[in-house]
N, C-alpha and C positions, 0 to 999 in steps of 0.2 A: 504493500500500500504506500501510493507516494505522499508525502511530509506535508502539511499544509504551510510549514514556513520552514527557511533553514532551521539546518543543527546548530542547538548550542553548545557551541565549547566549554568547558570545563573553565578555560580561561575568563570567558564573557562573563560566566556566573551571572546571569542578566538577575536582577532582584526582583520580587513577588510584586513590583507594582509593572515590570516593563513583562511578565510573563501574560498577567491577569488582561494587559493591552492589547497584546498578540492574539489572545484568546478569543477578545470581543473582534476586532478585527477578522477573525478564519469565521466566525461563528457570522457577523455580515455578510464579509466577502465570498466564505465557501458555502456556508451551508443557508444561506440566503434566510436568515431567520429578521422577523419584522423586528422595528425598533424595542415597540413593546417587551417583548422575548428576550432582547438583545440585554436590557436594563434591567429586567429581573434577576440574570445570571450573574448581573455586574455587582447588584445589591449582595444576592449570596457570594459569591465571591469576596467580597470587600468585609461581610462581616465576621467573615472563615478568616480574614488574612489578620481581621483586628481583634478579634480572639487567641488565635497562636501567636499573636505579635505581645500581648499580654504574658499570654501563658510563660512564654519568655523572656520575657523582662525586659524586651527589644521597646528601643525609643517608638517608631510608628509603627503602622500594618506594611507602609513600603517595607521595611527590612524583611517581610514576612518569607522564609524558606519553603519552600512546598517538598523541597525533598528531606524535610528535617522531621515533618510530619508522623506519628504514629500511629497505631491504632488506636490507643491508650488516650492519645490526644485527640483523635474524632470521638471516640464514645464521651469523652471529659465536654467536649463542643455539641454534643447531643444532649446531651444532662442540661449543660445551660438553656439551650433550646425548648428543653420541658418547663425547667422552672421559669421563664421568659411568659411562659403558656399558651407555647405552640404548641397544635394540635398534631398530631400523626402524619396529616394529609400535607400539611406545610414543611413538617421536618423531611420528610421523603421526596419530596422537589426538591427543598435545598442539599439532600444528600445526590440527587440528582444531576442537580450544577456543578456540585465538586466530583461526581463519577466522570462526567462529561469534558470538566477542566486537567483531571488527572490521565483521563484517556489520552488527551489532547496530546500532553505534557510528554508522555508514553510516545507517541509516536511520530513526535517531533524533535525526539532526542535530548529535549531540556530537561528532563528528570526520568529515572527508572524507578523512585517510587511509589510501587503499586500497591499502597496502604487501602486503597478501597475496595481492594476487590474480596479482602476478608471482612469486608461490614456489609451485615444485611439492613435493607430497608424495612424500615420497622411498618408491619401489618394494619391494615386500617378497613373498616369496613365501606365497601361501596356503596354511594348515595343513588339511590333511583330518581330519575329526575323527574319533576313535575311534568303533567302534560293535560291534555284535555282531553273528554272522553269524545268520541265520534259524536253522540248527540250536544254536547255543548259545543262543539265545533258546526254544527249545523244552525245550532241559535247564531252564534256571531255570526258566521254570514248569511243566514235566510232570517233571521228577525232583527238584532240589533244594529245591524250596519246599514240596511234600508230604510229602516227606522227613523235615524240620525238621518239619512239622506236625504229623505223627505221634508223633515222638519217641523216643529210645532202647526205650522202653520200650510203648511204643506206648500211650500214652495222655500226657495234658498235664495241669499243674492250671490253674484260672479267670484266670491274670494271665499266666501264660506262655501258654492260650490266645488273650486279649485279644492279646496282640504278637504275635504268630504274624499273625493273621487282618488288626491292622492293617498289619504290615509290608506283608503279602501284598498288600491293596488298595493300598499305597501304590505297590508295583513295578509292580503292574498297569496303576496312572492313570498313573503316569510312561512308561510305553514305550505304555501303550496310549493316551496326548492326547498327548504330545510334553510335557509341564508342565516349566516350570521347577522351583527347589525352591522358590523366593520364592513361587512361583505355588500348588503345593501345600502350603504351611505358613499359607499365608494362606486357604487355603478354606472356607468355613461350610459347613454342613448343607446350609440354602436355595440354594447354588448348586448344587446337586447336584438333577437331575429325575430320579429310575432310571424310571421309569415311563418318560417319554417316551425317555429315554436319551441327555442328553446332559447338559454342566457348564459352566457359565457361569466364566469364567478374569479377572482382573484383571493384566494384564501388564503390561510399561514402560510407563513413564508413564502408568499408572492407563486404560491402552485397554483396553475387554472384548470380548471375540469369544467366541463359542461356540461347542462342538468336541462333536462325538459321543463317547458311552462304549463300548465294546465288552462284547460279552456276558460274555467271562471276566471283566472288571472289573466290570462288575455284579452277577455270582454273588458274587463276592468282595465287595462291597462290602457286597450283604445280609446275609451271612456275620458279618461286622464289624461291622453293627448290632447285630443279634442277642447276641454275643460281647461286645461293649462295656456294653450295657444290661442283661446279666444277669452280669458282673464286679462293677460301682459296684452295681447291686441287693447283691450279696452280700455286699462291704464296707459296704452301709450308707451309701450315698453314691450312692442314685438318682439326685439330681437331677444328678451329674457325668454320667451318662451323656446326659443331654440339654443338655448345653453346644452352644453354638451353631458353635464351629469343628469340621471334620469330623474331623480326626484329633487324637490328641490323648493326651497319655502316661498311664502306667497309675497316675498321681497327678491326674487332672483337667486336667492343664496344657496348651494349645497348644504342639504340637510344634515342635522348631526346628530350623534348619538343619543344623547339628551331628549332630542326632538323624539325621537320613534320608542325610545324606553316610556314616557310621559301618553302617546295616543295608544302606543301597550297597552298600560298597564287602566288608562280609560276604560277601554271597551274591556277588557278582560274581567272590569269590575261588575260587569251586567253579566258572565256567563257562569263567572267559578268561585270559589272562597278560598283558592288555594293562598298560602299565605303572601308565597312571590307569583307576580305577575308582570314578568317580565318577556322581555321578547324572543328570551332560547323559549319558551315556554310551547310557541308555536312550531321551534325547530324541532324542540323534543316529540313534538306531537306527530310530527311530520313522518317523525322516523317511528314510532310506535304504531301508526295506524297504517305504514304500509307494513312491516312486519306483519302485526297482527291477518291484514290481508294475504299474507303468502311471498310476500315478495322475500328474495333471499338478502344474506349479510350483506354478500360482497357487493350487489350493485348496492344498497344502502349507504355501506360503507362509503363507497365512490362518490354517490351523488351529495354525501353531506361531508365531502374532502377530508375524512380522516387517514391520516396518513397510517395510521396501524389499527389492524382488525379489531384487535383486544379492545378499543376503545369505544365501540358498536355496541360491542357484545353486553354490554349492560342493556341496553335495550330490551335482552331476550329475556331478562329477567319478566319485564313486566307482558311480553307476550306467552312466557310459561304461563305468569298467574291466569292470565286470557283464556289458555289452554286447557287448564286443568275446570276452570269455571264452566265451559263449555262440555269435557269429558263429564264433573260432577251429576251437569243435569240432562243430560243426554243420553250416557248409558246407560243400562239398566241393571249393571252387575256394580256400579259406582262406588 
């Protein structure tokens, strides 16, 4: 396997701040990971280097050794972790970032050692994610979303139009691709083909995969064309309506995270009680009711860009209980 940066010499002895540098760097550069990502690893890193920089007496975390490290001194750096009150689920990513950093380190020649490969990640029980059942997924779109669209008074003016129709598309693509919000705040015009009917998606670490659109989401999204371009026509501000991100607030501006967690967590308040009502809520749904219909892991997996199976596969959990509920009252030997 070839080196993501030269060898270090023994002479260089490069110190724990210019290694941790290198690290962030290969981790951009090679393995195309988003900024978000990049900064998490930085934070674990930085508080791994100002821990052992303690532990030994050393003036900052720059002085910080990686190959001085023990095992003795990770489980001592897990202990603090616990009393801190980190939970299982946090200390196992940050043992993560230092498996990842030491790999690095390994096969880059800047240190041989391989202190982590005798620490196990300590066990945590898997969360089921919230989602909504097919029948409250039929209320928000066949009762509360036309509802809203209509209006008290049964008619809208052109701006509370415009939102209505973008909200609409927006719940639509969220439950009906599985999108992130990152994934939906970031999409242009051009990734979007209604004709052919599907939308070209940019997920972690900048991978694209392409995911079919459903017809209710394409009604809606012509809908929201149409609405959009004859809003900015009316204010006087055409050329907004042909901005190149596809959704986009009723000032011109690319919508943001905020915005689409907030009309969420709105509508989601007419269908469910769940405690979060956020916008994975429809991705999780997405992925649980095709499951549940039969469809397999592996396209799931693709169509909602998980880069490793194992990360699906919680899903089956909640199509087991599906399963057995259906076996309970269906057969007769049950």
């Amino acid at each position: 396997m070839p080196a993501a940066t030269p060898h270090f010499g023994v002479a260089e002895a490069p110190d724990g701040s210019r290694l941790i540098g290198g690290f962030m760097e290969h981790l951009r550069s090679r393995k195309n990971l988003s900024s978000n990502t990049v900064t998490a690893y930085r934070g674990d890193l930085l508080r791994f280097a100002e821990f052992m920089a303690l532990h030994y007496g050393q003036e900052s975390p720059e002085s910080f050794e990686p190959g001085r490290v023990t095992a003795i001194d990770v489980r001592l750096y897990m202990g603090a972790m616990l009393k801190r009150g980190l939970q299982p689920r946090s200390i196992a990513r940050n043992l993560a970032s230092l498996k990842s950093f030491y790999r690095w380190l390994n096969e880059t020649g800047a240190s041989a050692n391989q202190v982590f490969s005798s620490i196990a990640t300590p066990k945590f029980p898997r969360r089921v994610p919230g989602f909504l059942t097919e029948q409250q997924t039929e209320k928000l779109f066949d009762d509360v979303i036309p509802l809203a669209q209509t209006g008290a008074s049964g008619t809208v003016g052109p701006e509370e139009a415009f939102t209505l129709e973008r909200d609409r598309s927006i719940l639509e693509l969220l439950y009906g691709c599985g999108l992130r919000v990152s994934e939906l705040t970031g999409l242009k015009v051009e990734d979007l083909d209604i004709t052919a009917g599907f939308v070209k998606l940019t997920g972690k670490g900048s991978k694209q995969r392409i995911v079919p659109v459903g017809k209710p989401a394409l009604l809606a999204l012509k809908k929201y064309f149409e609405v959009r371009l004859n809003f900015f026509r009316i204010k006087g501000e055409g050329a907004a309506g042909k901005l190149p991100y596809l959704f986009v607030t009723s000032k011109g501006k690319k919508i943001y995270p905020v915005l689409v967690q907030r009309l969420t967590r709105r509508y989601l308040l007419l269908v469910t009680e769940q405690k979060k009502k956020n916008p994975h809520i429809l991705r999780h749904s997405f992925a649980t009711h095709l499951l549940n219909s039969g469809a397999d892991l592996k396209s799931v997996s693709e169509m909602l860009g998980h880069s490793n199976l194992s990360t699906t596969e919680i899903y089956t959990h909640v199509t087991f209980e599906r399963l057995k509920e259906v076996y309970l009252k269906s057969h007769p030997r049950a």
